[in-house]
C-alpha positions in Angstrom: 1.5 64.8 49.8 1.3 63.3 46.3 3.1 60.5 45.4 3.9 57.9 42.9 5.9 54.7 42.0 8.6 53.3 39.9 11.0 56.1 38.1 12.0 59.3 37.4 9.5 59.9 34.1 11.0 60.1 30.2 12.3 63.1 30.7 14.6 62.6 33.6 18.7 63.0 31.9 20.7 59.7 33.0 23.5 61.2 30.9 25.0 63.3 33.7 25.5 63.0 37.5 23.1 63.9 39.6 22.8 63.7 43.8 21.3 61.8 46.2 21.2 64.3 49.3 19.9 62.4 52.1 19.4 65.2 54.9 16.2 67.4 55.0 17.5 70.2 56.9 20.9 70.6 54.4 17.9 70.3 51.1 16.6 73.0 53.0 19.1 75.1 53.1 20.3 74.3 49.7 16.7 74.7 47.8 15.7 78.3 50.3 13.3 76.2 51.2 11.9 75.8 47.8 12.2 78.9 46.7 15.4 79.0 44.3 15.4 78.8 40.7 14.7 75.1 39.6 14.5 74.1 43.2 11.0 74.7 43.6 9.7 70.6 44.5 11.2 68.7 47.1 11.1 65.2 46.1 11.6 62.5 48.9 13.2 59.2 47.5 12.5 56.0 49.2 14.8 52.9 48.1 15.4 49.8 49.4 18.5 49.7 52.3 20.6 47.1 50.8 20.6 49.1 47.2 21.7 52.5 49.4 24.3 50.4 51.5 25.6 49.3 48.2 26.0 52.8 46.8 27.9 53.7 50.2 29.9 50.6 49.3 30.7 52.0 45.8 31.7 55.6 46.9 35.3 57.5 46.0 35.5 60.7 47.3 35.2 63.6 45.2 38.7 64.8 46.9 42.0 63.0 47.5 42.2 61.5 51.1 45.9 60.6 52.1 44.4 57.9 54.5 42.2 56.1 52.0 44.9 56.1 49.0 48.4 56.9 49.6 49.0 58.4 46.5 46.6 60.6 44.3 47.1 58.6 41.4 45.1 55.9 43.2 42.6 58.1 43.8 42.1 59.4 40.4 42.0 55.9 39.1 39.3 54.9 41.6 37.1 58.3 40.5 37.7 57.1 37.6 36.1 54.0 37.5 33.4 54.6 40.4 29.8 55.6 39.3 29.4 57.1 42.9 31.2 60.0 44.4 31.1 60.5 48.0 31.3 64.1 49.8 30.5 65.5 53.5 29.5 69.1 53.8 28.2 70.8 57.0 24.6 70.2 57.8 22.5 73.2 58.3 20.1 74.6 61.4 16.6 75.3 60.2 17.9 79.1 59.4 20.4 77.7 57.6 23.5 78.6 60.1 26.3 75.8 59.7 26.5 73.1 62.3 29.4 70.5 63.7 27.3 67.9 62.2 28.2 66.4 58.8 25.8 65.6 55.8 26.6 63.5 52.8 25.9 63.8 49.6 26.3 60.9 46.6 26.4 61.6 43.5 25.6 58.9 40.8 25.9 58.4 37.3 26.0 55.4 34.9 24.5 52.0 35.4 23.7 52.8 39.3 22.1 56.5 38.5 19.6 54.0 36.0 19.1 51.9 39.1 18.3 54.3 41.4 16.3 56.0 39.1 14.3 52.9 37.7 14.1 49.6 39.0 15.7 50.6 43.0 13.2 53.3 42.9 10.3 52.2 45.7 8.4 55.5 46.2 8.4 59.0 45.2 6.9 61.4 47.8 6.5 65.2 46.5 7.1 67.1 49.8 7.0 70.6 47.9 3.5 71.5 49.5 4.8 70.5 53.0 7.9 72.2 52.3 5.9 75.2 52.0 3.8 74.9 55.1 7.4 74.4 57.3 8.9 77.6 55.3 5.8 79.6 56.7 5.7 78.5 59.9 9.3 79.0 59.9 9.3 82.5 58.9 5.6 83.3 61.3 7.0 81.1 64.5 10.5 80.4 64.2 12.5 77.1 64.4 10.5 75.5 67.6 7.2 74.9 66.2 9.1 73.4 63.2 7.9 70.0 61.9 11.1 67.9 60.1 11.3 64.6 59.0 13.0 62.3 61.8 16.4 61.6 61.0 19.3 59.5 62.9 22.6 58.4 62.2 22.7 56.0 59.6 24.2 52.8 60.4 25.1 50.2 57.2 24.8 47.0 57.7 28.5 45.6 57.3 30.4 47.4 59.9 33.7 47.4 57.5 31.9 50.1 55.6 30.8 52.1 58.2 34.4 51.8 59.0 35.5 53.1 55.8 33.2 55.6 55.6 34.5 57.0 59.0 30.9 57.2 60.0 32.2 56.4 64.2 34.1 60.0 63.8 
């Protein structure tokens, strides 16, 4: 496993939007296991949990939700002026079937893309050649011999935001 410190390199774009996706399993499934087009490293992102909590804190939707702004309007002026967009999608089985189980995705841009991708940035662990190993043994011995990263519900800190992110649903 290689890693390094500190940022994303010169040539990283902060001119767009681009995703924090937290959950191994849904990378998985997203990347082939690192086989697509352009998905070919697996990067694993370590920042500091008051940084991500603040991120969660700073999250809009990316659709209208009648029970966190009563009007679209309100919504689209929030999208607006957030630099984070908040979406749940399905998580994903090893074989990549569908699961009750939700996975959320950020995506950032502006000021808090720069500060996740500079100065918040603690560690950056290239998982590609472990990725690899999982997709073989995957493909030789199936999902039980599988080796993921441990994951768990996350929990913030403030409870009022775990409220609002309806993370006790």
């Amino acid at each position: 496993m290689r890693q390094s410190m500190g940022d994303f390199g010169k040539d990283f774009s902060f001119n767009r939007m681009s995703w924090i996706k937290p959950n191994f399993l849904w990378m998985m499934y997203r990347s082939g296991w690192g086989t697509k087009e352009n998905q070919e490293v697996t990067l694993a992102l370590k920042i500091r949990r008051e940084f991500f909590d603040s991120i969660l804190a700073a999250a809009v939707p990316s659709s209208w939700d009648r029970e966190l702004y009563a009007r679209e309007e309100d919504w689209g002026l929030a999208v607006s002026q957030s630099s984070v967009r908040l979406q749940w999608d399905p998580d994903h089985s090893p074989d990549g079937g569908k699961l009750e189980r939700r996975a959320i995705q950020l995506g950032l841009r502006g000021d808090i893309l720069k500060a996740f991708g500079t100065s918040e940035l603690v560690e950056v662990l290239d998982l590609s050649d472990f990725v690899a190993e999982q997709r073989l043994r995957l493909s030789l011995e199936g999902a039980a011999n599988l080796i993921t990263p441990r994951e768990r519900p996350y929990q913030p800190a403030e409870a009022t935001l775990a409220s609002a992110l309806r993370l006790s649903k």
